[in-house]
Each structure stands twice: as structure tokens, then as C-alpha cells.
C-alpha positions as CSV (number, residue, x, y, z in Angstrom):
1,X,39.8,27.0,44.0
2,X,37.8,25.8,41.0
3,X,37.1,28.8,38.6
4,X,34.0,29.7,37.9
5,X,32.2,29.3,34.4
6,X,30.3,32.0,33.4
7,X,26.7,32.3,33.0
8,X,24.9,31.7,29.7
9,X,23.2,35.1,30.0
10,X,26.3,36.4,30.1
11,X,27.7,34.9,27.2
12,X,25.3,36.1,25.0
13,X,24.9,39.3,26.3
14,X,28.6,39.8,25.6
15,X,28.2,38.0,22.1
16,X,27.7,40.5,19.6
17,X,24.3,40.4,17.8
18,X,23.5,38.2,15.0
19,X,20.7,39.3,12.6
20,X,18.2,36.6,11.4
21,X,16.7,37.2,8.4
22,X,12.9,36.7,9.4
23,X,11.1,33.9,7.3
24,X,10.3,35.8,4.2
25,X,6.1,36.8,4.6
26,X,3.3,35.3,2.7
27,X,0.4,36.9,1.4
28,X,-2.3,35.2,2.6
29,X,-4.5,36.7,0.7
30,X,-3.7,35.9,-2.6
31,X,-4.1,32.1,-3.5
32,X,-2.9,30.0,-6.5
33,X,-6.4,28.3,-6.0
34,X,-9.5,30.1,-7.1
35,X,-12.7,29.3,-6.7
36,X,-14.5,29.1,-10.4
37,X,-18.0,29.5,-9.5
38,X,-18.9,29.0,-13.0
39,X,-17.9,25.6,-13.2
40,X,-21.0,24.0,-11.2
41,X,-23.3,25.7,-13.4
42,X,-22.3,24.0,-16.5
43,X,-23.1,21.3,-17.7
44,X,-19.6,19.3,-17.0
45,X,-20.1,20.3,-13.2
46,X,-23.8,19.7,-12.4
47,X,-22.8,16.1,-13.9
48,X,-20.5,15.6,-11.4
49,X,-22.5,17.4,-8.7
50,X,-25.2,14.8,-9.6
51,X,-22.8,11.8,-9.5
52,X,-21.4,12.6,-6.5
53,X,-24.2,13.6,-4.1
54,X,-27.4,12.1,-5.5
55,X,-26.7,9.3,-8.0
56,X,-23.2,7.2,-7.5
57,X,-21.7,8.5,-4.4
58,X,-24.0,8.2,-1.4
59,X,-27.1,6.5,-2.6
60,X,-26.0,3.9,-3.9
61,X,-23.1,2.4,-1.8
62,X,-25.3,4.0,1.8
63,X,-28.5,1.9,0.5
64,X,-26.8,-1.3,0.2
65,X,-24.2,0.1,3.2
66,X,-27.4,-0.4,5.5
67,X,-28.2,-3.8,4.8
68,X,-26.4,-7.4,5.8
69,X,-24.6,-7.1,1.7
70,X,-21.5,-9.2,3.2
71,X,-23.4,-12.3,2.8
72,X,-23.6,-12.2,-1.2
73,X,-19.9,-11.2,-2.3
74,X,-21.5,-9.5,-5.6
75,X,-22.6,-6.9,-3.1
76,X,-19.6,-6.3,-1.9
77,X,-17.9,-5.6,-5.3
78,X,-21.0,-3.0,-5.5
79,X,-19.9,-1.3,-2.7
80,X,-16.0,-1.0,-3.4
81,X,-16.7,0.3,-6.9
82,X,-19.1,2.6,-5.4
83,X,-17.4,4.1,-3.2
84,X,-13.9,3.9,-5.2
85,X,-15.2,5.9,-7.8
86,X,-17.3,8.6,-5.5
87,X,-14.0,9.0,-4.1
88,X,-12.2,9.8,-6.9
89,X,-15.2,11.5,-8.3
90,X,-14.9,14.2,-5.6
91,X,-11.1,14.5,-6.4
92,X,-11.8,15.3,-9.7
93,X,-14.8,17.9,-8.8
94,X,-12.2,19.6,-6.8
95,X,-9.4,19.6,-9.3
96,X,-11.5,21.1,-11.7
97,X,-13.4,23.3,-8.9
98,X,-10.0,25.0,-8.0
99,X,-9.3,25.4,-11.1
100,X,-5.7,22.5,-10.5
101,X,-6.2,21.5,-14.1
102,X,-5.1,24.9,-15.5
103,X,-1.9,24.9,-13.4
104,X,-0.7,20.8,-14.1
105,X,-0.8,21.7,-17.9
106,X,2.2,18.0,-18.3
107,X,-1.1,16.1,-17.5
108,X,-3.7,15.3,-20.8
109,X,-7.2,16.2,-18.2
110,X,-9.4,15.8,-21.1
111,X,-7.9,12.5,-22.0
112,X,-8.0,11.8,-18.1
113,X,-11.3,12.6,-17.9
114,X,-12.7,11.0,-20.8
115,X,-10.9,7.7,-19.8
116,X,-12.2,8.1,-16.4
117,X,-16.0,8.6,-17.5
118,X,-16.0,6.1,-20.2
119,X,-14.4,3.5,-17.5
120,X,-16.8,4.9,-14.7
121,X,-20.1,4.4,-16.7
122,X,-19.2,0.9,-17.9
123,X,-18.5,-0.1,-14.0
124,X,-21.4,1.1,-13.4
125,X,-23.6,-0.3,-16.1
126,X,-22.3,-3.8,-14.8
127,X,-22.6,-3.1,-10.9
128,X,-26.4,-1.9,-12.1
129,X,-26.7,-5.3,-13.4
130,X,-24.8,-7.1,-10.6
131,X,-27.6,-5.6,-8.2
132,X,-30.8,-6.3,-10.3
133,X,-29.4,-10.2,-10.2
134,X,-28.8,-9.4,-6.4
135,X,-32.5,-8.0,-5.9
136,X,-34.0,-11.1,-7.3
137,X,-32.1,-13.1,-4.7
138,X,-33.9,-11.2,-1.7
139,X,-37.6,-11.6,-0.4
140,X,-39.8,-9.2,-2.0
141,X,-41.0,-6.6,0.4
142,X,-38.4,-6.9,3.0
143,X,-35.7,-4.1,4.1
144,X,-33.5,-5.7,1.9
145,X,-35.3,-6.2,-1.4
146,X,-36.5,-2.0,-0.6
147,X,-32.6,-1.3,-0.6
148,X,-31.1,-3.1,-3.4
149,X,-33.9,-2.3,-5.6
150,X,-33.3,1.2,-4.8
151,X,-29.4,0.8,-5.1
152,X,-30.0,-0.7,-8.5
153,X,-32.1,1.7,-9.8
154,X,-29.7,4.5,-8.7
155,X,-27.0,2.7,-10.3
156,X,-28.4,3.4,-13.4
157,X,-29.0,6.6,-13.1
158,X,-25.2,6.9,-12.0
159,X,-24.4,4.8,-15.0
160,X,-26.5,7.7,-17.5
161,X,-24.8,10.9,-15.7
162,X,-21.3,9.2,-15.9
163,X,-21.9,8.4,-19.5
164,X,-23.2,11.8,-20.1
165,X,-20.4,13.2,-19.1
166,X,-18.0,10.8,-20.8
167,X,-19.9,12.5,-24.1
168,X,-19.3,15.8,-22.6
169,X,-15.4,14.7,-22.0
170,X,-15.4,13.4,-25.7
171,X,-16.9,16.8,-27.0
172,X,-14.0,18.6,-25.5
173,X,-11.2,16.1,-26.5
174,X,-12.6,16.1,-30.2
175,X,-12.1,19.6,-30.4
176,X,-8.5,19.7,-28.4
177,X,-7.6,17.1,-30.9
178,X,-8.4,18.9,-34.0
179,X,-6.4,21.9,-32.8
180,X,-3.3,20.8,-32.1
């Protein structure tokens, strides 16, 4: 006769208990992130409110997004600088919303930031003047013309609110300079 193996139930109900520390608990409702709600009233943060929903982010890379832009290839360096810097646009909003910046103190942010507005208005002020050459290329009156005319125009405006805030960004690196 062939012996028979025991059960697994039974051979852990006969194995003595083993204790596993439980995964140690998290308080939930305590976060490292905060929201500072203070920071979209200044002046820094309605910038980048403005560049991000009404100037460069969506107007201008949607208005020019709706029309056949792939034919001139001008108009579609527009739209990747566009829509490059309203993506990282909204990462910095964030990092500074959450208040990120305070916590990464090994990375210069008003450096960053300064190099990134200074760099983001002068993109612009050429993709502003990319589109007004584009505009003139397109038949007055038509869905086209409408777009890129209003695409350039916002790209101006984009250009001003990046620029203020790369005088904003210089403001605060002046005065981090000068006290270290």
C-alpha cells in the first residue's frame, strides 16, 4: 500500500503560528502636498493661470489645431512649441501649486524659472512672428486666415505674460542672489 500524504489543511493546522507584522499604516490624512491657495492669487500664479488656460496653452495651438496647418511646416513648429511649453507650463503651475519647490530645496527654482520664462517668451516672440508671416500666406476672410490671425495675436499676448513673469522670476532671483 502507498502511504498517504497528508492534507495541506492539515499541515498548517499542525504548523505552529507565524505572526506577520501587518504593513505598517499610513495616515491618509496627512499629506506632504498642500494645497497653497495663495499662490493663484499673486501675481506669479495668475501669470501662469493666464498662460496656461487663456493665452499660450489652448488658444493658440487649438486655433491653428483646427485648421489644415500641416501644409506650411512653419505651422507646425507653432504647434509643437505650443503645446511643449503649455505642457511644461502646467508642470510648473503644479510644482509650485503643491508647494514641490519647498521640499526639492538641491534644485535652483528661481534660476529654473527664470531660464524657463526668459526662454518661453523669446519662443514665443518668434512663433508670434512665424504666424503673422503664416497669416499673410492665407486668403483673407476664410476659416484659415480667422484662425491664424487669432493664433498670432494670442501668441503675443502669451509672449507679454511669459515675459512678465520672467521679470517677476528676475525680481525674486535678484533678491535670492543678494542674500546669499
Amino acid at each position: 500500500t502507498v502511504p498517504l500524504r497528508p492534507c495541506i489543511m492539515d499541515r498548517t493546522a499542525a504548523s505552529p503560528t507565524r505572526t506577520v507584522s501587518p504593513l505598517p499604516q499610513f495616515n491618509i490624512s496627512t499629506s506632504t502636498l498642500a494645497f497653497d491657495q495663495h499662490f493663484t492669487t499673486n501675481a506669479k500664479g495668475i501669470l501662469l493661470q493666464a498662460e496656461i488656460v487663456s493665452l499660450s496653452g489652448m488658444l493658440v495651438w487649438i486655433l491653428i489645431g483646427g485648421t489644415d496647418y500641416f501644409r506650411l511646416s512653419a505651422l507646425c513648429w507653432v504647434m509643437f512649441v505650443s503645446i511643449l511649453l503649455w505642457i511644461l507650463t502646467i508642470c510648473l503651475f503644479i510644482i509650485y501649486l503643491t508647494g514641490v519647490h519647498s521640499r526639492i530645496p538641491q534644485i535652483p527654482w528661481t534660476t529654473l524659472s527664470l531660464c524657463f520664462n526668459c526662454a518661453a517668451a523669446a519662443l514665443y516672440l518668434a512663433t508670434a512672428v512665424v504666424e503673422a508671416v503664416c497669416v499673410g500666406q492665407a486668403t483673407r476672410g476664410r476659416y484659415n486666415y480667422n484662425c491664424w490671425a487669432a493664433s498670432a495675436f494670442f501668441a503675443c499676448l502669451a509672449t507679454l505674460c511669459y515675459a512678465g513673469s520672467g521679470y517677476l522670476s528676475y525680481r525674486l532671483w535678484k533678491t535670492t542672489e543678494e542674500e546669499h
